[in-house]
N, C-alpha and C positions, 0 to 999 in steps of 0.2 A: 551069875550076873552081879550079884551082894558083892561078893570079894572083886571083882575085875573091878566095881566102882570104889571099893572102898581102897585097895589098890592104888587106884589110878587120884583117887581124891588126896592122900597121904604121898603119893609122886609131887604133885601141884602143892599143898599147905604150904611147905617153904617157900616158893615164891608168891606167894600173897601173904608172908607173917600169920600163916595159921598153923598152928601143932600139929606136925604128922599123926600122932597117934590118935587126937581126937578127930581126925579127920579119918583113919580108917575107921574109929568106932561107926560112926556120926555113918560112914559108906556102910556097913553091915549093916544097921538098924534102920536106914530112911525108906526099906520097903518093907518093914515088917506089919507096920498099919495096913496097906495094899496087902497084905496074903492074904489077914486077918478080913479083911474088907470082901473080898472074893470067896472064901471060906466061907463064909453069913451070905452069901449071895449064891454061890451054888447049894447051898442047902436048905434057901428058904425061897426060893425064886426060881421058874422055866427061865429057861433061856431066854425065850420069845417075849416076855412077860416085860423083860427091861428095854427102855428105851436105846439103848447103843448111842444116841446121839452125841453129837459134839459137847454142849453142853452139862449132859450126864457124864459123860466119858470125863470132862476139866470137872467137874464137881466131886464127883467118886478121886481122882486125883487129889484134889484140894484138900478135901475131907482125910484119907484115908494119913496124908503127910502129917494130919495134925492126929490121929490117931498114932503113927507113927514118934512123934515127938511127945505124947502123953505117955505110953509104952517106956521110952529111952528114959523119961525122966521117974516112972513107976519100977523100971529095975536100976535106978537110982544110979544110973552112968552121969557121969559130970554133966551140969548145968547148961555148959557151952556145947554138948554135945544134942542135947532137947535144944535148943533155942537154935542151930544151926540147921538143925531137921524143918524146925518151923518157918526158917526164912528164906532157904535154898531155892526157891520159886521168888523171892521178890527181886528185881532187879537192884536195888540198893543194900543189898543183903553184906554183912560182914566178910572178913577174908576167909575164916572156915565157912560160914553157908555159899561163898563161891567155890570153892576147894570142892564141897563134897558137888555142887550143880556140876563144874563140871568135870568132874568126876564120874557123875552117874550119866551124864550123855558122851561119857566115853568106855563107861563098861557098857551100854549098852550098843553103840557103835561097833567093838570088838565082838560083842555076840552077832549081832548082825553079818559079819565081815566072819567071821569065823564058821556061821552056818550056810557061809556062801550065797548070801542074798545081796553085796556088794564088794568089790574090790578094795584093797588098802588103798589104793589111789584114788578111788571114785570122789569127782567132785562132794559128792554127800554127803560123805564121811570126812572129808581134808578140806572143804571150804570153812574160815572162818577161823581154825584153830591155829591158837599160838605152838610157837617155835617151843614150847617149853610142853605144851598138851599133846603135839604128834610126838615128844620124846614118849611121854608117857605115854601114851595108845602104843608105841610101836612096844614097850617093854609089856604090855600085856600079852600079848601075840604069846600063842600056846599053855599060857598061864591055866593050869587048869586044878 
């Protein structure tokens, strides 16, 4: 899912003036906090034990992105690539932290679509994206 976003993020950079290749980085590393995050959680927590709620679930997100962007900036990848991990969730976020958002809701759309849990055409996955993000999504397809 890492490469199909990081992929799909370095497709999109150029048309928002954001550097392809810090835009793949920036897609490989923005779930490395979330592995790390779940790892510490399956190993010190029952399943049952955590709340699953909506709230938990956007906090454990929130949190782990900025783990995530403290990691990118401790194995010392470019600057723009930690501050991009950290703003991808804001909506007034720079051209790379849009690159890599949507990016990452387009590798993870392709996995979705790819494990046959909906159609390339399903409204679900094709409402809302640009003419320039269905180019990308469709060059994912098989990318493995």
């Amino acid at each position: 899912q890492s490469e199909k976003s990081a992929l799909a993020a370095s497709l999109l950079a150029p048309g928002l003036r954001a550097n392809a290749f810090e835009a793949y980085l920036a897609g490989l590393m923005e779930n490395v906090g979330l592995v790390v995050a779940m790892r510490i959680v399956d190993q010190h927590c029952a399943d049952e034990a955590l709340p699953w709620s909506d709230p938990f679930i956007a906090g454990l997100f929130q949190h782990a992105r900025i783990l995530s962007a403290q990691i990118a900036a401790l194995w010392e990848f470019p600057s723009t690539v930690a501050e991009a991990i950290g703003q991808a969730a804001q909506e007034d976020a720079g051209p790379l932290a849009q690159a890599l958002a949507q990016g990452g809701r387009l590798g993870k759309l392709r996995m979705l679509v790819d494990a046959g849990q909906f159609t390339p055409d399903d409204p679900f996955v094709i409402d809302g994206l640009s003419e320039a993000a269905l180019a990308a999504f469709a060059k994912l397809e098989g990318d493995e």
